[in-house]
TIKE-480707 format. One line per field, with one value per residue: residue number from 0; x, y, z of N, C-alpha, C in turn; residue in one letter. Coordinates in nm, 2 decimals. Example, Ala and Ser with C-alpha at 12.3 -4.5 7.8 and 13.67 -1.06 7.14 Angstrom:
BEGIN
pos	[0 1]
nX	[1.32 1.28]
nY	[-0.57 -0.22]
nZ	[0.78 0.71]
caX	[1.23 1.37]
caY	[-0.45 -0.11]
caZ	[0.78 0.71]
cX	[1.32 1.29]
cY	[-0.33 0.00]
cZ	[0.78 0.79]
code	[A S]
This chain:
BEGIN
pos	[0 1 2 3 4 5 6 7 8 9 10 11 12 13 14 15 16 17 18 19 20 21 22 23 24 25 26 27 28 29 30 31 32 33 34 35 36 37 38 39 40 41 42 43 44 45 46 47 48 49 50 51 52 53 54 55 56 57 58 59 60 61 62 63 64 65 66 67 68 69 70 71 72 73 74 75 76 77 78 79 80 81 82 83 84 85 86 87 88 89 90 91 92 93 94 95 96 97 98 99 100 101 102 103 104 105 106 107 108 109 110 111 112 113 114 115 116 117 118 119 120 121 122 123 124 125 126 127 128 129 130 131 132 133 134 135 136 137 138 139 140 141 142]
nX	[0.08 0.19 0.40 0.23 0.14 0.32 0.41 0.25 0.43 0.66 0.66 0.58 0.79 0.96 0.86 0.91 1.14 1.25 1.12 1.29 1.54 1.48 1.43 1.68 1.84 2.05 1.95 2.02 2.01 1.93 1.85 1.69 1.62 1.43 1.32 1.08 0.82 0.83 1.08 1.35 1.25 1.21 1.12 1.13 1.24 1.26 1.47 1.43 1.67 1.80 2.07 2.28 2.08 1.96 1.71 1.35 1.29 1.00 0.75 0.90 0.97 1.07 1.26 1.35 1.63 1.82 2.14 2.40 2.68 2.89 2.85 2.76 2.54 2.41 2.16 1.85 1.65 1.35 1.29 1.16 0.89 0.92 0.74 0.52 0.53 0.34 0.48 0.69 0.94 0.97 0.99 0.90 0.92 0.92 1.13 1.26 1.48 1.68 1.90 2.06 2.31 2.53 2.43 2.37 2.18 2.01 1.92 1.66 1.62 1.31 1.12 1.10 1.36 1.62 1.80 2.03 2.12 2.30 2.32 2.50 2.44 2.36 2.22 2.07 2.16 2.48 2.82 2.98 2.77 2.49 2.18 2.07 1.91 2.07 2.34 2.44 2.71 2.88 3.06 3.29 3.34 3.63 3.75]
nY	[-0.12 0.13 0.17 0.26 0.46 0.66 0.64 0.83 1.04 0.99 1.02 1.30 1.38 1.35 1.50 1.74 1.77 1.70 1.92 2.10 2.09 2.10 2.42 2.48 2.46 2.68 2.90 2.94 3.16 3.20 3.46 3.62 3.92 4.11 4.37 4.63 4.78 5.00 5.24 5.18 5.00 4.67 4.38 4.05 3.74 3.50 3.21 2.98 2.77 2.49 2.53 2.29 2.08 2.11 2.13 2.29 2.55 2.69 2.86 3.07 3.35 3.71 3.99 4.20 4.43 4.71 4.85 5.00 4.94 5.09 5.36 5.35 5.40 5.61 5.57 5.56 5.29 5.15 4.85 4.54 4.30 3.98 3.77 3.45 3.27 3.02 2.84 2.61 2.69 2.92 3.28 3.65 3.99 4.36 4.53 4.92 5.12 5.33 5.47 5.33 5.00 4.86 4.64 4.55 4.31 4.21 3.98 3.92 3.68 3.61 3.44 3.05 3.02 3.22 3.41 3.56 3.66 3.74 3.91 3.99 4.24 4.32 4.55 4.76 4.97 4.94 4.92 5.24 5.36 5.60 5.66 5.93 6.21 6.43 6.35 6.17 6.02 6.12 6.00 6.19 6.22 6.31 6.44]
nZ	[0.00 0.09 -0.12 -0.36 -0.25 -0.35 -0.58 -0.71 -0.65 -0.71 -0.95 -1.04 -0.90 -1.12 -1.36 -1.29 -1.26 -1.52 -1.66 -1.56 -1.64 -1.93 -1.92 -1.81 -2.02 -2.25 -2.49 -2.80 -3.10 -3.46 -3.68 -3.91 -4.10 -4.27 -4.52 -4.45 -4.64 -4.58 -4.48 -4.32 -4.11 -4.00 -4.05 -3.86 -3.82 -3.52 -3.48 -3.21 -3.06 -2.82 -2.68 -2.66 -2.72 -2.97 -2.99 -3.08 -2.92 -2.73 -2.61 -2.56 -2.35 -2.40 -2.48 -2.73 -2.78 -2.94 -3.05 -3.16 -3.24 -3.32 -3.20 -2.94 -2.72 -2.82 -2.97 -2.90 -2.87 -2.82 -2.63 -2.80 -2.76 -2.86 -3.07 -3.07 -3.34 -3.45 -3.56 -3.47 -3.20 -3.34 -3.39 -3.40 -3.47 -3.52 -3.60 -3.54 -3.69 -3.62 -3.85 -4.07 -4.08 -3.93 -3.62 -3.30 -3.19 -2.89 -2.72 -2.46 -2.23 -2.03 -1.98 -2.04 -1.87 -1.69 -1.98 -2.22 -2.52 -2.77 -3.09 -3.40 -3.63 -4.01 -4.14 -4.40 -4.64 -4.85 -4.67 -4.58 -4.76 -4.73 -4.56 -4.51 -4.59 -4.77 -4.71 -4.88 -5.07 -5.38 -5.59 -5.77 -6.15 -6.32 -6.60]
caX	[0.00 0.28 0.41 0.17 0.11 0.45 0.45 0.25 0.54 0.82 0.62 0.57 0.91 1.04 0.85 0.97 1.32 1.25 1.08 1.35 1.66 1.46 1.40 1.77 1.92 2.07 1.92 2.06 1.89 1.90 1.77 1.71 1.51 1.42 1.30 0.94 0.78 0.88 1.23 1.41 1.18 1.25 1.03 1.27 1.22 1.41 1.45 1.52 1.68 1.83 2.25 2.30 2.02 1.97 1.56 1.35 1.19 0.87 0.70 0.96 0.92 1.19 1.23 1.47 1.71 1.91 2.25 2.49 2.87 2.99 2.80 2.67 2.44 2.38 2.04 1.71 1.56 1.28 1.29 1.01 0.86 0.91 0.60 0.54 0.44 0.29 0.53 0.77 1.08 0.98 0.97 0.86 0.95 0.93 1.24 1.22 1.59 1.72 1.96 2.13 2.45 2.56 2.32 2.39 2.05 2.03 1.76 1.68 1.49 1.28 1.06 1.12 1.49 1.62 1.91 2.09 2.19 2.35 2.37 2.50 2.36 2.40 2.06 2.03 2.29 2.62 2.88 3.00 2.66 2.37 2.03 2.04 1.88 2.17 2.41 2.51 2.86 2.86 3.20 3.28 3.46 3.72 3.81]
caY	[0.00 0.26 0.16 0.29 0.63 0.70 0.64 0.97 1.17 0.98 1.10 1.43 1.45 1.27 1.57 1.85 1.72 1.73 2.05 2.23 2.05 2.19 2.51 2.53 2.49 2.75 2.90 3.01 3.22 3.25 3.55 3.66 4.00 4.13 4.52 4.65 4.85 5.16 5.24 5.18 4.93 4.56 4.22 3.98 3.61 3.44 3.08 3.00 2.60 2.48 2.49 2.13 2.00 2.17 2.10 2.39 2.60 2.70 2.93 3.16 3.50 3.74 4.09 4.26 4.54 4.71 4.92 5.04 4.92 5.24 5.48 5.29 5.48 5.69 5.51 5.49 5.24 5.08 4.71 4.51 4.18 3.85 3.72 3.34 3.28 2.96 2.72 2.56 2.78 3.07 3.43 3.76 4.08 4.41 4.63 5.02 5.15 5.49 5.44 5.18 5.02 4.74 4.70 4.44 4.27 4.18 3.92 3.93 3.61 3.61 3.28 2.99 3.05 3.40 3.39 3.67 3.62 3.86 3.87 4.10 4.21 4.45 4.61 4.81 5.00 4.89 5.00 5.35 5.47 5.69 5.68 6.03 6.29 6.51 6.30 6.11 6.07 6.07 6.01 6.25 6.18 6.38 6.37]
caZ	[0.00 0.12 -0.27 -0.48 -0.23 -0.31 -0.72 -0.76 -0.55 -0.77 -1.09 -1.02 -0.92 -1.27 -1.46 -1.22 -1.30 -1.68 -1.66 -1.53 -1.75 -2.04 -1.89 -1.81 -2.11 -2.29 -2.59 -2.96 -3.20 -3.59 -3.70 -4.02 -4.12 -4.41 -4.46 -4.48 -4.72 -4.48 -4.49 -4.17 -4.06 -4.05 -4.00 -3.87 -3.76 -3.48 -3.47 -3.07 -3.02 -2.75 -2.75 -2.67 -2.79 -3.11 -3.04 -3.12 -2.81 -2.74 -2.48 -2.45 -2.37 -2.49 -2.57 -2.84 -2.73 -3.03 -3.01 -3.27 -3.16 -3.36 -3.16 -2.76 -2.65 -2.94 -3.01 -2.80 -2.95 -2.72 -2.64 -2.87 -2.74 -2.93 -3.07 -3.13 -3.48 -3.41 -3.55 -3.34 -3.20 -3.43 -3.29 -3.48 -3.42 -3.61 -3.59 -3.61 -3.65 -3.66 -3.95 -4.14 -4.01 -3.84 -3.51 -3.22 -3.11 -2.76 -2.67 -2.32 -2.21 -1.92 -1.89 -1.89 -1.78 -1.74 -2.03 -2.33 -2.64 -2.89 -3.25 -3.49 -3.77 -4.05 -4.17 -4.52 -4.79 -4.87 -4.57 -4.65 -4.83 -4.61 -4.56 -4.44 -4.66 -4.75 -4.65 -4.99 -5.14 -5.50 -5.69 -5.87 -6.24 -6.36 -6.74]
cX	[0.09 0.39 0.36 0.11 0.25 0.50 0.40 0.39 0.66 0.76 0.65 0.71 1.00 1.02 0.88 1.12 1.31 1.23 1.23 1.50 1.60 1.45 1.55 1.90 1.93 2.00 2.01 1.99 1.94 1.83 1.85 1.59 1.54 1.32 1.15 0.91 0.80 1.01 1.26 1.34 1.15 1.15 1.15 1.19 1.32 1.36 1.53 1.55 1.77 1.99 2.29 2.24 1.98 1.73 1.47 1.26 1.11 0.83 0.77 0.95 1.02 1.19 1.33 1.54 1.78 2.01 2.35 2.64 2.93 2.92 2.71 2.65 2.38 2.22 1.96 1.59 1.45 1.26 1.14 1.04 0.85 0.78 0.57 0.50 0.34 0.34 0.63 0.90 1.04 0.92 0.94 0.87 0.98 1.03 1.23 1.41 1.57 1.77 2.04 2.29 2.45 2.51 2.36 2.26 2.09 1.85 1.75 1.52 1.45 1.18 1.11 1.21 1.52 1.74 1.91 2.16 2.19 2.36 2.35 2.50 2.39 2.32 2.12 2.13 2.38 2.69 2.94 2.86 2.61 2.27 1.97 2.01 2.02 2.30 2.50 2.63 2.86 3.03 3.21 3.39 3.54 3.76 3.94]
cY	[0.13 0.25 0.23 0.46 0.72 0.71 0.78 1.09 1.17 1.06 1.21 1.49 1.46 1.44 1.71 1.84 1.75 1.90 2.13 2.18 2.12 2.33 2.57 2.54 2.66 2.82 2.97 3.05 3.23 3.30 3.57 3.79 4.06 4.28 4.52 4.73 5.01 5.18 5.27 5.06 4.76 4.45 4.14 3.84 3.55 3.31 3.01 2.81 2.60 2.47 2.38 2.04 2.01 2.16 2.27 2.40 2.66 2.74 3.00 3.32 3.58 3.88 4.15 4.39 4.55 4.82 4.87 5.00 5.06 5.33 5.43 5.39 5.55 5.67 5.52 5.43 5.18 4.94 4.68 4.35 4.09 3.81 3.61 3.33 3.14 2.81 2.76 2.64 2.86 3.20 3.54 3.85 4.17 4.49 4.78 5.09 5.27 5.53 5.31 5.18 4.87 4.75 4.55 4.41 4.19 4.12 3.87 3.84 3.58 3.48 3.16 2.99 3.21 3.37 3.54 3.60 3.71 3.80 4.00 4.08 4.33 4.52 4.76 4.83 4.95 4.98 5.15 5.43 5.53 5.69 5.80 6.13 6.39 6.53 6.22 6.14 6.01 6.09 6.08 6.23 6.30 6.37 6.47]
cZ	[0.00 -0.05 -0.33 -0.40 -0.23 -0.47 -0.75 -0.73 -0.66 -0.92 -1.13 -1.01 -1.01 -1.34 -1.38 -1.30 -1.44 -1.70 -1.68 -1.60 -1.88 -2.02 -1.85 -1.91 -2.21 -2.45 -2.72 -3.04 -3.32 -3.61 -3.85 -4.06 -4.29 -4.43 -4.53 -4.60 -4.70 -4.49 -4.33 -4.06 -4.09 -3.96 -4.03 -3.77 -3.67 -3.46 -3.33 -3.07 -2.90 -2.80 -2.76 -2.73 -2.93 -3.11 -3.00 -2.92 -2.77 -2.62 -2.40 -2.45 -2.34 -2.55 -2.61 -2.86 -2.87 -2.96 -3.19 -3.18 -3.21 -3.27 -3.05 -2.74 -2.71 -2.92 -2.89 -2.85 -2.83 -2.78 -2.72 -2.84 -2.89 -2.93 -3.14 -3.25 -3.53 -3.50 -3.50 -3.31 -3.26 -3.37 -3.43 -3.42 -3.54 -3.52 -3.61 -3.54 -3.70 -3.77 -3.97 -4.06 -3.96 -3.65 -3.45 -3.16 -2.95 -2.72 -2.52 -2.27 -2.06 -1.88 -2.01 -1.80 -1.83 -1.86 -2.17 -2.40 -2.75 -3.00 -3.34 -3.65 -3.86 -4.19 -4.36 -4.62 -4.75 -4.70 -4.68 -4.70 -4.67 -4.70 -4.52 -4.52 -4.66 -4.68 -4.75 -5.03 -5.25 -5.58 -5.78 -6.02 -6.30 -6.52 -6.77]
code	[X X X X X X X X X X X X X X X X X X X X X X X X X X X X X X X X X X X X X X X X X X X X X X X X X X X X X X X X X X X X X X X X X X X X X X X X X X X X X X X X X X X X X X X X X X X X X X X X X X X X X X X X X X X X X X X X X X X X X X X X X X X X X X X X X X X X X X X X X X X X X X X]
């Protein structure tokens, strides 16, 4: 009898234990975006899996900090929540940057484990050009 009031406790504690090995692995993101119909303004997908396990993960909540390395602190972009897209691992998020450039994302995840993960990225024209009205450099030719 003292057997079988003792199998629920071992269960419960089996899927506690799982729980929280999935929940403490680390996560990886692939991200890829791609620009809107707006200029300066990017729909970007992130694809979150686990480091070790490579399996995708699901039900995490996560929101997307940007920053320019040429110019910290320059920017005040406001963080924008991760939004599931309803297959597996896949996140959405629209981006609204200030100008083009090379931009460090900073994903800052808060359930199911707290964890960060950077990835840099490098958003519109060629390096060198501008997106800045009145800011163009046009080569000039000589004959």
């Amino acid at each position: 009898m003292r057997l079988i009031s003792l199998l629920p406790t071992a269960l419960a504690a089996s899927l506690i234990l799982a729980a929280t090995t999935q929940a403490a692995e680390r996560a990886r993101a692939d991200v890829e975006c791609m620009p809107s119909d707006q200029l300066l303004i990017y729909d970007c997908m992130i694809m979150l899996t686990g480091r070790k396990s490579g399996a995708a993960l699901d039900g995490v909540e996560f929101t997307v900090n940007m920053n320019m390395p040429s110019m910290p602190m320059a920017h005040n972009v406001k963080p924008v929540k991760a939004m599931p897209t309803g297959k597996s691992g896949m996140y959405h998020v629209r981006l609204e940057l200030e100008m083009h450039g090379e931009w460090i994302l900073k994903m800052d995840v808060s359930s199911p484990a707290r964890d960060t993960i950077i990835h840099k990225l490098h958003f519109g024209t060629a390096m060198g050009e501008s997106d800045m009205p009145g800011m163009e450099h046009e080569e000039q030719k000589t004959e």
